[in-house]
C-alpha positions, 0 to 999 in steps of 0.5 A: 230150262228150255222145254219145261212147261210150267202152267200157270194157276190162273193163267192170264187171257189177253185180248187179241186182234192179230191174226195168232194163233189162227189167222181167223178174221172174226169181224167183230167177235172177241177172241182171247189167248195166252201163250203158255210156252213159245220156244226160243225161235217161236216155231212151237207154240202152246196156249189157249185160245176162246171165243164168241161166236164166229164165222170165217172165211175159208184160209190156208193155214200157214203152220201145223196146229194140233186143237184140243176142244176146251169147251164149245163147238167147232165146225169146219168147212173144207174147200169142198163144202165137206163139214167136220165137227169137233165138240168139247174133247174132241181133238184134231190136227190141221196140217200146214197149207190145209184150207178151210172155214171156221164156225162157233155157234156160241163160246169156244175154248180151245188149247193149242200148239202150232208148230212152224 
């Protein structure tokens, strides 16, 4: 049925270096994600995201995200050099044409949905 998560057990982390599910140029960090559900016109996306250690450059985000924090530290910086910061289970919501930087000290786990 179109809508019904079913969460895999161990679920498989891919490693990626395009620019989903956040767009953050890491340079020469490692990030890891797995989509759990993407419906069929790809405007709702969930899944799970982590990293090393990071630090971007401020960008507009294209989509609505909604982040809750697995594991880790996550620091934002907004265009006014405002700092906001989210620890493990914590969680926030990024709307669409938001700017900001990203930062991660050490490893972070994070689960996602962005919505087009």
């Amino acid at each position: 049925y179109e809508g019904i998560i079913k969460p895999e057990t161990q679920p498989k982390r891919e490693l990626i270096t395009t620019e989903h599910p956040f767009g953050i140029e890491l340079n020469s960090s490692t990030q890891k994600s797995n989509i759990s559900y993407q419906d069929e016109s790809k405007n709702f996306t969930v899944g799970i995201w982590e990293s090393e250690a990071f630090n971007s450059e401020p960008q507009t985000f294209p989509n609505n995200q909604f982040i809750y924090v697995l594991a880790g530290t996550l620091k934002l910086i907004d265009d006014e050099q405002q700092v906001e910061l989210f620890k493990t289970g914590d969680a926030l919501f990024i709307p669409e044409s938001v700017s900001c930087g990203w930062q991660s000290s050490g490893s972070l786990d994070l689960l996602f949905t962005v919505v087009r």
